[in-house]
N, C-alpha and C positions, 0 to 999 in steps of 0.2 A: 489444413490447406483449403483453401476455398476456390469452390469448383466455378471453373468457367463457363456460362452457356453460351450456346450455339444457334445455327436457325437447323440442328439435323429433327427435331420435331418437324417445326414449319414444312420442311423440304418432303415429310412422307405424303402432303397435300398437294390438292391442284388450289387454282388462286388465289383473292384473296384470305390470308390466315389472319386472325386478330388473337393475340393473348390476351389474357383479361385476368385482374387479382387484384386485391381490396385491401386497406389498410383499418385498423382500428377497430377490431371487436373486441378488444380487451378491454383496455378504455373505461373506466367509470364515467365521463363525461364526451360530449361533443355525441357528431353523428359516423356512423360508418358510410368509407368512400370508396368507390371502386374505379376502376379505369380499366379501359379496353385500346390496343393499340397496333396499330396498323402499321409495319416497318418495311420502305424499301430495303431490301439486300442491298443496294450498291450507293448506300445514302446511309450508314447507319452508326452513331456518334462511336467511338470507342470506349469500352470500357464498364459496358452495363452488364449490372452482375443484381444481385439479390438488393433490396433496398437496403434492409436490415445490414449487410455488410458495409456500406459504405456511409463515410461522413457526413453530417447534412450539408454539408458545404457542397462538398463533391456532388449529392443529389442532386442539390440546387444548379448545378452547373449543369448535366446529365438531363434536367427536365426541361431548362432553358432547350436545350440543345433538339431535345427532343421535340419540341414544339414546333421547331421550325420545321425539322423535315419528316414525321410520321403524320399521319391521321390517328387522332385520339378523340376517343370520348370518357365523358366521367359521368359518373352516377352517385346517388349518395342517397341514405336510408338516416332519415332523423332518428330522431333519441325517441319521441313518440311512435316511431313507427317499430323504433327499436323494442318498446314496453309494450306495445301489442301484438305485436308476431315474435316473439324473441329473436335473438342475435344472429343465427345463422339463416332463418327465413330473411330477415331484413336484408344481411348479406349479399343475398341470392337477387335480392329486390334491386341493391345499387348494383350488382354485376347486368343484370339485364337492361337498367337505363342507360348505363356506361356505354353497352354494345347501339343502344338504340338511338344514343346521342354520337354515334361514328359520323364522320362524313361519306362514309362511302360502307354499302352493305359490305359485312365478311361473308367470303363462302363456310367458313370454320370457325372455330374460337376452338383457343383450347385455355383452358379454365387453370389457374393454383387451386391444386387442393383435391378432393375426393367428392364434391359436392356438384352437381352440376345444374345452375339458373337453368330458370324457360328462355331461350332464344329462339327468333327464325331461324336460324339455318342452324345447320351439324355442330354440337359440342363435346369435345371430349375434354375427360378431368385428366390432371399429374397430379401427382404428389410432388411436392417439394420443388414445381415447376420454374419456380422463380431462380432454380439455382441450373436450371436446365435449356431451359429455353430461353432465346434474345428478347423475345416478343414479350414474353412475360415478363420477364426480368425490368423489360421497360414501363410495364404497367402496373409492376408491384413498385417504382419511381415517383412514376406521374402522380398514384395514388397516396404516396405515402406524406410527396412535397404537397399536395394540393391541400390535404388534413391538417396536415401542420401550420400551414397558412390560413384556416381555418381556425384554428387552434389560438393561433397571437392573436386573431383578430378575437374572438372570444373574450382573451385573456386581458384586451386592455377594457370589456366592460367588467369583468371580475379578475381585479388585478391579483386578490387574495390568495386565488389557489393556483399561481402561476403556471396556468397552462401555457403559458409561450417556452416554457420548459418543461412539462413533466407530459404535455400531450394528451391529460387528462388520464395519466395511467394512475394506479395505486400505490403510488410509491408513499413514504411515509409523509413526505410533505402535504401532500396532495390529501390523506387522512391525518393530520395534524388540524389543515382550513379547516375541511367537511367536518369538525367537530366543533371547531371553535367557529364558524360563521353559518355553516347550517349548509341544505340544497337548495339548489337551483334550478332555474328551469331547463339547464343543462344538463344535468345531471341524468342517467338512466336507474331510472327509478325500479328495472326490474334485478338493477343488478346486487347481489346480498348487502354490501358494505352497504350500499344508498338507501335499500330496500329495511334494513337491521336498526341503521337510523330514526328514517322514518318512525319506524313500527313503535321504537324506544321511547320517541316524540310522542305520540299520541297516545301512546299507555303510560304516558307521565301523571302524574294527579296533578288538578287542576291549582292554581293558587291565588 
């Protein structure tokens, strides 16, 4: 059964609260993205639940929806920045631009997850927030539709490893390309499969 959130987080606060949660560490390609989101109570779409639970169709609808009536910011930590700090600093990096790119300061954020970004103001972490909170729920959305959008545009300069479907996840298609066309400069190079590659590459003999 899939749990429905609520704003009784948001509600243990005074002003404004911003949820905040990231899409895309898993990922062998593209950049990880985050968003932070600002929800009136009496303005708020029906229906927002975990991204991961619902259809991209239905996201796409959800995000639309969203845009009109919350304040949102997003953030997003490249593949480079991903290879130099690894994936959960990077993380940390788009959650804090996300918040920084709000239209209007939060007095709060409460974070998905156990990890908690540098912000201005009070942050506190959830676990599994997305599945708890409105506020998050709509920014584990925003984040997940804006990657993906990302993702196609990516995908029409490298049609090969059709990120307009796989999201740049590991799926077997996805290491079918990465063998037979090589990396890219999308590619996260810290991560084993890209990194194993590589290594394999250049401890090839020459010929």
């Amino acid at each position: 059964m899939v749990q429905t959130p609520t704003f009784e987080i948001e509600n243990t606060f005074d002003g404004l609260v911003a949820g905040v949660d990231e899409a895309g560490r898993g990922p062998w390609a593209g950049p990880v993205v985050a968003a932070a989101v600002i929800l009136n109570p009496h303005c708020t779409p029906a229906g927002l639940r975990d991204s991961k639970t619902l259809s991209e169709q239905r996201r796409k609808e959800l995000a639309s929806a969203l845009w009109k009536v919350a304040r949102i910011g997003v953030g997003l930590a490249s593949v480079e920045e991903i290879d130099h700090m690894n994936i959960a600093q990077a993380t940390l990096m788009a959650m804090s631009r996300a918040v920084a790119n709000l239209p209007a300061a939060p007095t709060i954020c409460i974070v998905d997850g156990n990890l908690k970004p540098k912000l201005p103001c009070k942050a506190y972490t959830v676990v599994k927030g997305d599945a708890k909170s409105l506020s998050i729920a709509a920014a584990s959305i925003i984040a997940k539709t804006t990657r993906d959008r990302m993702m196609r545009e990516l995908a029409r300069e490298f049609p090969q490893y059709a990120w307009e479907k796989n999201k740049g996840y590991g799926v077997e298609a996805h290491r079918h390309a990465l063998e037979t066309f090589g990396v890219t400069p999308h590619h996260r190079r810290s991560f084993s499969p890209v990194y194993n590659m590589l290594y394999a590459e250049s401890a090839a003999p020459m010929c």
